[in-house]
VOGU-3710 file (C-alpha; in Angstrom, 3 decimals, decimal comma):
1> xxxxxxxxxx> 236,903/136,854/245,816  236,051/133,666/243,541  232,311/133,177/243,362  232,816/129,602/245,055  234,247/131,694/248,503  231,352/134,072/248,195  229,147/131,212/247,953  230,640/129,473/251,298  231,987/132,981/253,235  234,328/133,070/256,076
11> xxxxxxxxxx> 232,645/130,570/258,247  233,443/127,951/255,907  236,647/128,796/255,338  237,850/128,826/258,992  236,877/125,453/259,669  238,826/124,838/256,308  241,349/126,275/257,657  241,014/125,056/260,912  241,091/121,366/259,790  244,022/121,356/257,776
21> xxxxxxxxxx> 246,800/118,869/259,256  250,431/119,920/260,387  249,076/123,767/260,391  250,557/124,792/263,911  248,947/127,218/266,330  252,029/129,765/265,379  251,452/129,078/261,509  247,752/130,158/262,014  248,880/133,000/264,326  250,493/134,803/261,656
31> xxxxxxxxxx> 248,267/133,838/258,528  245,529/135,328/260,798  247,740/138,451/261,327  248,989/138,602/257,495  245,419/138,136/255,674  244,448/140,896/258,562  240,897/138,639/259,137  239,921/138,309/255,391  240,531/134,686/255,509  238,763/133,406/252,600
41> xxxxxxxxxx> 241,500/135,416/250,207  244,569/132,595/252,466  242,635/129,751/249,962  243,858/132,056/246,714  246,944/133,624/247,651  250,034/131,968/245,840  252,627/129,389/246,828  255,471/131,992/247,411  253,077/134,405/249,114  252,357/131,320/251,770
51> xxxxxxxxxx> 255,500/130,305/252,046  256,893/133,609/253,075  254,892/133,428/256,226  256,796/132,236/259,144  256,025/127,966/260,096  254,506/127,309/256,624  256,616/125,388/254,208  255,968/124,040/250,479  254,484/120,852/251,817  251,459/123,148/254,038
61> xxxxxxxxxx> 251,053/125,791/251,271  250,298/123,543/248,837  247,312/122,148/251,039  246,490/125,442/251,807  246,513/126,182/248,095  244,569/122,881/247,006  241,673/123,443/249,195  238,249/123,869/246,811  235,744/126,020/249,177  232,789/124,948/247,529
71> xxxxxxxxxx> 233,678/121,566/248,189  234,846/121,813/251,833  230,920/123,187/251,915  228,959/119,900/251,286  231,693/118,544/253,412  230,606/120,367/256,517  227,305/120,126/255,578  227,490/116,531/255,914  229,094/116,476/258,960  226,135/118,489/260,636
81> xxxxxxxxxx> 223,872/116,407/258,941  225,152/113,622/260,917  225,199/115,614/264,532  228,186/116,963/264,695  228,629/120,183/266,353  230,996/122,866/265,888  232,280/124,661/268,877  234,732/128,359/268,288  236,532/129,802/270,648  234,299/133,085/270,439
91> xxxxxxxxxx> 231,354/130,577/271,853  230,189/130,436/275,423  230,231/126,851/275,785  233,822/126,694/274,494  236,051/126,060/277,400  237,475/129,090/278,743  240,191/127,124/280,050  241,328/126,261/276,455  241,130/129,268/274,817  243,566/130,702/277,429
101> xxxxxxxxxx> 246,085/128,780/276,229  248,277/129,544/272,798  248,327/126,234/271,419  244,068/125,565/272,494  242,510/124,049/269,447  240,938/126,124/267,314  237,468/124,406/266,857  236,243/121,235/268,718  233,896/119,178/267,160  231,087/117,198/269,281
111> xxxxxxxxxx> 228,535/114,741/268,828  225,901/113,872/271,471  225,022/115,630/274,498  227,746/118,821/274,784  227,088/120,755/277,875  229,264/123,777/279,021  232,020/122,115/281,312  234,031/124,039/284,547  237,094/122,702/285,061  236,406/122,386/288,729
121> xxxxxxxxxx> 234,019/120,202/288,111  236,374/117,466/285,349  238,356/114,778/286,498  240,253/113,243/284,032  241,161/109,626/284,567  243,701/108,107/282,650  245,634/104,676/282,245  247,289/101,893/280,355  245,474/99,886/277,014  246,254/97,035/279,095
131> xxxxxxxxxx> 245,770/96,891/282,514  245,854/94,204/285,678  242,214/93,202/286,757  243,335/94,667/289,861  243,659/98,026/287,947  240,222/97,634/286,423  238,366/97,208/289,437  240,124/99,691/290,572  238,906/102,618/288,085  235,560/100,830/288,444
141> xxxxxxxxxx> 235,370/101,791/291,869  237,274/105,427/292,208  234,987/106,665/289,119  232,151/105,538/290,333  232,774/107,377/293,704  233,315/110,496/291,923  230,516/111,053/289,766  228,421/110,078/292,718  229,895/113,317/294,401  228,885/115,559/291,292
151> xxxxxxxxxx> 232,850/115,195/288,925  232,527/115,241/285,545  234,518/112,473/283,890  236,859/113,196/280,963  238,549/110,069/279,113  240,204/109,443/275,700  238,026/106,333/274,950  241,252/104,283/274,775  240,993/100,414/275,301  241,837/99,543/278,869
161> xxxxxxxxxx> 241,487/101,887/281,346  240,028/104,350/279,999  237,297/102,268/278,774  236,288/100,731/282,318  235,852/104,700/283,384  233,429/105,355/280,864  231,817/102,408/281,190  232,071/103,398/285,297  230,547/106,768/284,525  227,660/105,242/282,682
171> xxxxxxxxxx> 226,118/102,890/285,048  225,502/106,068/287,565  222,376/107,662/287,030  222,232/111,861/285,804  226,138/111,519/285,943  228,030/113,145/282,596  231,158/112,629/281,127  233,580/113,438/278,177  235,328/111,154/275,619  237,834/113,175/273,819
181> xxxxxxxxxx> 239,291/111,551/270,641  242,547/111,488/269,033  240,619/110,954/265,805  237,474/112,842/264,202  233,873/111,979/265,999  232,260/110,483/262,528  235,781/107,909/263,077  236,014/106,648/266,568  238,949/105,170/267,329  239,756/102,533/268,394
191> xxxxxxxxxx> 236,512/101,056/266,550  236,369/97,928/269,106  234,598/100,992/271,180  232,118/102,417/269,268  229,355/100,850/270,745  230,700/102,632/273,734  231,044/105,621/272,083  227,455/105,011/270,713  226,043/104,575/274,419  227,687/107,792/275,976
201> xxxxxxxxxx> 226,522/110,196/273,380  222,750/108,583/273,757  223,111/109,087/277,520  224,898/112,080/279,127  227,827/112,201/277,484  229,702/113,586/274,491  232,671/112,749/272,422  235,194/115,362/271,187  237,900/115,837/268,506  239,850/118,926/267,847
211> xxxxxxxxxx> 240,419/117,284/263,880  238,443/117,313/261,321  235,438/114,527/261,844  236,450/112,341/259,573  240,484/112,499/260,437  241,513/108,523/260,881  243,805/108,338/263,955  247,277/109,625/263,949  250,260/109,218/266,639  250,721/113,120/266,677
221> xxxxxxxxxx> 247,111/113,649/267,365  247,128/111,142/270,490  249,507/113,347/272,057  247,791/116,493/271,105  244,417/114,859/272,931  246,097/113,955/275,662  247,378/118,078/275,848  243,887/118,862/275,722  242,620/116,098/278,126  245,366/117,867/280,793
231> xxxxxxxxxx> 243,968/121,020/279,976  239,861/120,335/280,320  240,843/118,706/283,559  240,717/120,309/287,181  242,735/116,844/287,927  244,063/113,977/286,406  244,167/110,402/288,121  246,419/107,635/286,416  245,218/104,239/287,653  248,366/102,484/286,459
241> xxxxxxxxxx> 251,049/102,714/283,206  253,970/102,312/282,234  256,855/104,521/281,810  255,709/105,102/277,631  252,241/106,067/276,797  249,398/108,188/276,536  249,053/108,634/280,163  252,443/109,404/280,998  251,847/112,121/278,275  248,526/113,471/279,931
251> xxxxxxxxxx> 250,626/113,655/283,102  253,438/115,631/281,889  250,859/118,296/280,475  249,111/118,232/283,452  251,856/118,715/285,510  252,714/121,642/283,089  249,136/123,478/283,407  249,423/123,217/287,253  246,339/120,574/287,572  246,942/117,952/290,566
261> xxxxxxxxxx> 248,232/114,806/289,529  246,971/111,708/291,645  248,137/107,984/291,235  247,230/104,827/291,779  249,159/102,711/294,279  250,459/100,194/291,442  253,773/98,395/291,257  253,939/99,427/287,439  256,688/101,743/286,184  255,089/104,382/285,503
271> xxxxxxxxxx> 252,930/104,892/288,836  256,249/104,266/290,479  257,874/106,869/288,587  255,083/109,578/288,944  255,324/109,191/292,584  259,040/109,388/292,544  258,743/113,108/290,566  256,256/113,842/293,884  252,780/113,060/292,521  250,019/112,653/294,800
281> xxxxxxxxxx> 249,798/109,247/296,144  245,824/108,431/295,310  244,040/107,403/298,147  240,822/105,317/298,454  238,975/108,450/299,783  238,374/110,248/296,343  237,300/113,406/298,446  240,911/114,355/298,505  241,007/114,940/295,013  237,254/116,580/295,032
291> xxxxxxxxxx> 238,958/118,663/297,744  242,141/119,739/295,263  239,862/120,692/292,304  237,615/122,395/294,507  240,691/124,155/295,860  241,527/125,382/291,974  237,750/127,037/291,727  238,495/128,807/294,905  241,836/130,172/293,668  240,332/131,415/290,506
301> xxxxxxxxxx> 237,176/132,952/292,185  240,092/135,251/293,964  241,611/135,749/290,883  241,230/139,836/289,386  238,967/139,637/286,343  241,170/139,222/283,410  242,132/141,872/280,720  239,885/141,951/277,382  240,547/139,364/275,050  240,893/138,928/271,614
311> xxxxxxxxx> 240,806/135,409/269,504  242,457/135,128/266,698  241,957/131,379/265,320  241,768/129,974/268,608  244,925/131,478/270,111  244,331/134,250/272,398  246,384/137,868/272,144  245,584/140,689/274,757  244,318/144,240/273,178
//
């Protein structure tokens, strides 16, 4: 071991690790099993010893390879400097219902007021970056309703509607909520919302990023926030889209991590196609979907404990 790993020891070199781009959850599966938990020796192993493992090519091993330790130190340390939090999946407050899943991220990053979540308790409402007024008073009203009856909000901070639900969210007293970014928390994106994102982390509220928290924006990691979004969620409302987009995206995964998909009465194409693939029609009584995500903490109270687990860089392999 160099003398600059010694100096910044395995903690600093799994959020290294963690934060590299384009390193996929099977990549870090098997560097995890092939370093056998002595991760900081991955940052001095050679190009054709990286390249051998399965998912990494020359273009990863060579970041892999590239990354100075000692440096990635001061890094971090200025990210906590500046608030940020670092949540593992070996933490309580990480969401259990992430770490059950292969892909989950393996850190999340936080700034302002992180509480542990339930997913019983999240209702994730989603829309288009530009939506009818109709569509805005709309999420105005049907978030407002539900943090009145005790949901916690979870939004991407997107312009649009996502924006009028956090905005919602905010005006109701004790209520908290959830911005989760497709960019790091020390860049919000888009920036036309950071004073939003600066209001929700000085009231209840928090903003999260599975990359790194300075990581500019990046198409793939939209679509990897809105996997997560589907995930966090014990439902997911679209208020209206169209048939491309984020939400249609946060739908899909929903629909593929069994979560209850309501939407919006809307004549736009992608309500109308939503409902056509059997959605739940919303209605204007949001108790229905209170009732449905109260329905999923029922089924998993029945549920047998589960077996032992173990976490190996946020993916999850039973003993």
């Amino acid at each position: 071991m160099s003398e600059a790993e010694a100096q910044t020891g395995p903690e600093v070199s799994e959020v290294a690790l963690a934060t590299l781009p384009n390193l996929t959850a099977e990549a870090r599966f098997h560097l995890e099993r092939t370093f056998a938990g002595r991760r900081e020796e991955i940052f001095s192993a050679s190009m054709a010893q990286l390249t051998a493992i399965p998912g990494i090519g020359p273009v990863t091993a060579q970041a892999i390879h590239s990354v100075d330790l000692a440096a990635f130190q001061r890094r971090l340390q200025r990210w906590q400097a500046l608030g940020v939090r670092i949540l593992h999946p070996a933490d309580a407050d990480y969401p259990a219902t992430l770490w059950k899943h292969f892909q989950a991220p393996p850190l999340l990053f936080t700034r302002g007021q992180w509480k542990p979540i339930q997913r019983h308790t999240v209702v994730g409402v989603v829309g288009t970056r530009t939506p009818s007024r109709a569509a805005r008073n709309h999420t105005e009203e049907i978030v407002e309703r539900l943090v009145e009856l005790g949901a916690t909000l979870i939004s991407g901070l997107a312009l649009g509607i996502d924006t009028e639900a956090h905005w919602a969210a905010l005006r109701i007293p004790e209520s908290y909520q959830i911005a989760l970014l497709g960019s790091g928390v020390l860049q919000v994106y888009p920036q036309a919302n950071q004073s939003l994102a600066d209001a929700l982390m000085l009231g209840a509220g928090t903003i999260v990023s599975q990359w790194a928290p300075d990581a500019a924006p990046a198409r793939n990691q939209l679509v990897a926030r809105n996997r997560t979004l589907a995930a966090l969620c014990g439902a997911l409302i679209v208020m209206e889209t169209g048939e491309q987009g984020g939400a249609m995206y946060a739908a899909r995964f929903a629909r593929e991590f069994r979560r209850p998909v309501f939407v919006a009465k809307s004549e736009a194409a992608g309500n109308q196609r939503l409902l056509q693939e059997n959605c739940r029609l919303l209605s204007h009584e949001v108790m229905e979907v209170m009732h449905a995500v109260g329905q999923l903490k029922d089924a998993e109270s029945a549920m047998k404990p589960a077996r032992k687990q173990r976490i190996m860089f946020g993916s999850v392999v039973p003993n």
